[in-house]
C-alpha positions in Angstrom: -48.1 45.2 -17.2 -44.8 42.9 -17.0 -43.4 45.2 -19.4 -43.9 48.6 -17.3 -42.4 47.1 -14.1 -39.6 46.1 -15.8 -39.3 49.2 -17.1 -39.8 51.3 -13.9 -37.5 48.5 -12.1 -35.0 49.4 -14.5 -35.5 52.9 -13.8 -35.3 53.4 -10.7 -32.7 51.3 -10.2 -30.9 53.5 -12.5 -32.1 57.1 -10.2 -30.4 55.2 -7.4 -27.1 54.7 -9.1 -27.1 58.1 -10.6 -28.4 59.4 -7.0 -24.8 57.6 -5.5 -22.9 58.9 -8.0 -23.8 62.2 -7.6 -23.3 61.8 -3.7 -20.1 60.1 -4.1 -18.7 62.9 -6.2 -19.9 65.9 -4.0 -18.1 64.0 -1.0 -15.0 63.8 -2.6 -15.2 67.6 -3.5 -15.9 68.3 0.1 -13.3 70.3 1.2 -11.7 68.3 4.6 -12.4 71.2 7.0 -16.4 69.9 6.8 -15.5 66.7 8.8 -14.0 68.6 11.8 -16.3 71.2 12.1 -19.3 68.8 11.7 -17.4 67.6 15.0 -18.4 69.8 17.8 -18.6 68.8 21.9 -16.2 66.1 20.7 -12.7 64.8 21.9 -11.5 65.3 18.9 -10.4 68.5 16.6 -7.8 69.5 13.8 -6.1 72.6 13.3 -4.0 73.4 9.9 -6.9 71.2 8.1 -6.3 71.0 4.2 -7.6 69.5 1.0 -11.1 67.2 0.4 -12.7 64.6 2.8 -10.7 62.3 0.6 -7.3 63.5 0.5 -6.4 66.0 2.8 -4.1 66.9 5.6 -4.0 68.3 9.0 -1.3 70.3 10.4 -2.6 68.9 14.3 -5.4 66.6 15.5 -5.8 66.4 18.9 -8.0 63.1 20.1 -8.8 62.8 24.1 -6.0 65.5 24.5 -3.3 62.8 22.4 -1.8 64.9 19.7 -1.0 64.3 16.2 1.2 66.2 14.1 1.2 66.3 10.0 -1.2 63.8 9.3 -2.5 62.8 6.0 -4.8 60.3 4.5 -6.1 59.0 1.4 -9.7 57.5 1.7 -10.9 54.9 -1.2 -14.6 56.1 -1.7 -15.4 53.2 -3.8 -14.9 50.7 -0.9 -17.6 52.8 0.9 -20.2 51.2 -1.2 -18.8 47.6 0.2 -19.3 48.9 3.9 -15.9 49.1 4.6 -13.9 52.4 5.1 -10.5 52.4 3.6 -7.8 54.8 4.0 -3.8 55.6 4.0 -3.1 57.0 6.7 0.2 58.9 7.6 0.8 60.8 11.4 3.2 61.2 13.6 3.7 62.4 17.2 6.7 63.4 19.8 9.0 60.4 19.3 7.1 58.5 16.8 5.1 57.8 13.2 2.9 55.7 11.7 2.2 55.0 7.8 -0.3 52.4 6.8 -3.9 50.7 5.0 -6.5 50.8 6.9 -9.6 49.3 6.8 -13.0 49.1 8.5 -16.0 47.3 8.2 -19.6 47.9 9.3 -19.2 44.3 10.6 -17.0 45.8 13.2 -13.7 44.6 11.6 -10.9 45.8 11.4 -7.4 45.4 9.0 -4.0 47.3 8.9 -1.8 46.3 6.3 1.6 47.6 4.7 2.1 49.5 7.8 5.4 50.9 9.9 5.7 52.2 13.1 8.2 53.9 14.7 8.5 55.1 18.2 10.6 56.1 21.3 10.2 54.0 24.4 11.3 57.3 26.8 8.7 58.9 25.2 6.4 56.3 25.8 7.4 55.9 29.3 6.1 58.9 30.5 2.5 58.4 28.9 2.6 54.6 29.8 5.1 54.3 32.9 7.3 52.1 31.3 11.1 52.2 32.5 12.5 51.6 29.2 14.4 53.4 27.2 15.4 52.7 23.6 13.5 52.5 19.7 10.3 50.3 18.9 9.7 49.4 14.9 6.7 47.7 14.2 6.3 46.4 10.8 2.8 44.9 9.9 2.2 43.2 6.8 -1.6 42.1 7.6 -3.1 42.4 10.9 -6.6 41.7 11.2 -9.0 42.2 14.3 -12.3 40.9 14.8 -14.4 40.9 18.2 -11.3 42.5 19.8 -9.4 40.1 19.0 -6.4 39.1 15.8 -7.6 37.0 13.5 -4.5 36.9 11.1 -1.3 38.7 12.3 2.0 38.8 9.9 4.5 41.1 10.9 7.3 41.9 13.0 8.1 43.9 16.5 12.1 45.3 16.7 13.0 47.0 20.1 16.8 48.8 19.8 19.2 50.1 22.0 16.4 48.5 24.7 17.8 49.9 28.5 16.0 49.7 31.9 15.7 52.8 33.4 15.8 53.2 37.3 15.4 56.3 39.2 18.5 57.3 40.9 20.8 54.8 39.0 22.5 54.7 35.5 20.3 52.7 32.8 20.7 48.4 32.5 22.0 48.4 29.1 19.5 45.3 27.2 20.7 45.1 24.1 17.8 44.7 20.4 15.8 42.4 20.5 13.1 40.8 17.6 9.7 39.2 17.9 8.3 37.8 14.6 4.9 36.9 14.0 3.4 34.4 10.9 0.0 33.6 12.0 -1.8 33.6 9.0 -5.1 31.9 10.7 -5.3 33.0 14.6 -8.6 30.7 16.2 -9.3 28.9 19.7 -7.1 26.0 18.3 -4.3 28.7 16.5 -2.7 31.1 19.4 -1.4 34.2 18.3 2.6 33.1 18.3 5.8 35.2 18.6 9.3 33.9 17.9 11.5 36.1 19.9 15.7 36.7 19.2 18.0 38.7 20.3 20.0 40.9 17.4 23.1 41.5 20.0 23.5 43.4 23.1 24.8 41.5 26.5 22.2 38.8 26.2 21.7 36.0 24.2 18.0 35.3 24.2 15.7 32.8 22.6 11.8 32.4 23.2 8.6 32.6 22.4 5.3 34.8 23.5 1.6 33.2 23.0 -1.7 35.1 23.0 -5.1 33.7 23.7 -8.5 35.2 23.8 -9.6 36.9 26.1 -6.1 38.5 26.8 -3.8 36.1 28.4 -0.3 36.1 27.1 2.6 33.3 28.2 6.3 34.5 28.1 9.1 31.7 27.7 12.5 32.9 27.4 15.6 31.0 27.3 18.4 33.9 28.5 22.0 33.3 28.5 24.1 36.5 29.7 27.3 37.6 27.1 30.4 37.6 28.7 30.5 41.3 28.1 27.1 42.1 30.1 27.4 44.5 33.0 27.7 43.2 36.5 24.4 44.7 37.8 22.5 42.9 34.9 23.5 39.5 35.5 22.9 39.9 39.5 19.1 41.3 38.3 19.0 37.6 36.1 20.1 35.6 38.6 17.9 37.4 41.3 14.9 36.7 38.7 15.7 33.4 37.4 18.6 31.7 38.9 21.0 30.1 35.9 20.7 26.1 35.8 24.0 24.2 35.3 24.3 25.3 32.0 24.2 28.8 32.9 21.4 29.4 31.2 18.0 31.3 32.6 14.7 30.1 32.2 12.2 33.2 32.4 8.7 32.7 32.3 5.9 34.7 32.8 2.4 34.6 32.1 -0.8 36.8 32.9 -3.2 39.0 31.4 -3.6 42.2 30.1 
C-alpha cells in the first residue's frame, strides 16, 4: 500500500513538472503581441509590438498617456517559478533612457540593478515644474525597495550643466554636481545617506542629503561661491543663506516629500 503511494506520489509529482514545462515553453513561444491585446480598458497599450512574451520589442508603449519609445526586454522565465519576475529592460523617451535588471517579487519587492539613466532636466521641467535646466545620470548598482521604502541603495546621481531657469531672465548658470550613495543596509537605525560634491561650475559645494521612512529628507550643504560665479548668483546665496565670516554658506533644508 506504502509502495503504491509512493509510486503515485512520484507520479504525479512528475505530471506537474512536465505540466510547467510544457506551460513554460508555450509562454516563451507566445508571440509578445498576446500581452497587450490581453490588455484592454487599460492605461496601458503598445504599438510596433515584436517578438515573444520573453524577448520582444515595442516600437511605442504608452502608460497613463507617458510614452515610451523603442523599448525592449528580456524576461528570465525560470525565476518565475521563484515568484519573482525578472527582466532587462531597455526604453527611452523625449530627452531620456533607461537600461537595467529588474526584479519583482510576489512579496511586493522590488530590485533594480546594473542600471543607467539618462535624462534632460528641460524636459522634465515641463512634466514636473522644475526650473532647471541641464543633464541627470543616474547610475544604480543595486537598489532595493521594500514597503515603499530602500532597503539597500548603491549607486550614484550626476546632474551637468545644472542652470536655474526663470521666466523673463537669462538662466543662473549652477555648475555639475554629484550625489553618491553606499548604503548597503538602509533600516530605522541606517538612513538612506548621500555624499554630495560639486564636479566644477561657480560653486564649491560640500554636503550631505539623509532619507528616513516615511519620506522626510534633510539637506546640509556647505556652499562657497568661485570667484568666477555670476553676480546674480551670489546675491541669490546670500539672500538664502547669508555667508559667515569665512564666506562660506550654510544651506539647510529639510521636509517631506
Amino acid at each position: 500500500m506504502l509502495k503504491k503511494i509512493a509510486q503515485l506520489s512520484q507520479r504525479t509529482r512528475l505530471i506537474i513538472s512536465g505540466a510547467v514545462a510544457l506551460l513554460i515553453f508555450i509562454m516563451i513561444l507566445a508571440p509578445a503581441t498576446l500581452v497587450f491585446s490581453a490588455l484592454p480598458g487599460t492605461s496601458i497599450s503598445a504599438s510596433g509590438v515584436s517578438g515573444s512574451l520573453w524577448n520582444g520589442s515595442a516600437r511605442k508603449v504608452s502608460i497613463n498617456g507617458f510614452s515610451l519609445n523603442a523599448t525592449r526586454w528580456t524576461i528570465k522565465p525560470l525565476a518565475l517559478l521563484a515568484g519573482a519576475l525578472e527582466l532587462r529592460l531597455t526604453t527611452g523617451w523625449p530627452g531620456g533612457e533607461f537600461e537595467g535588471d529588474l526584479s519583482a517579487r510576489i512579496t511586493g519587492s522590488l530590485q533594480v540593478k546594473n542600471a543607467s539613466l539618462f535624462a534632460s532636466l528641460s524636459e522634465l521641467s515641463a512634466a514636473l515644474g522644475l526650473p532647471a535646466s541641464g543633464r541627470l545620470s543616474l547610475n544604480i548598482e543595486s537598489l532595493a525597495i521594500d514597503n515603499n521604502w530602500p532597503t539597500q541603495a548603491i549607486g550614484s546621481l550626476n546632474l551637468r550643466g545644472l542652470a536655474a531657469v526663470q521666466p523673463g531672465s537669462s538662466p543662473i548658470v549652477l555648475g555639475d554636481y554629484a550625489v553618491a550613495f553606499a548604503n548597503t543596509v538602509v533600516n530605522d537605525e541606517n538612513p538612506m545617506i548621500g555624499n554630495i560634491t560639486d564636479n566644477g561650475g561657480p560653486l564649491e559645494l560640500n554636503g550631505q542629503i539623509t532619507l528616513t521612512a516615511p519620506n522626510q529628507y534633510l539637506l546640509e550643504t556647505t556652499i562657497r561661491p568661485q570667484a568666477n560665479a555670476a553676480k546674480n548668483l551670489k546675491q541669490a546665496l546670500e539672500f538664502i543663506a547669508p555667508a559667515d565670516n569665512r564666506g562660506e554658506h550654510n544651506f539647510n533644508l529639510d521636509g517631506s516629500f
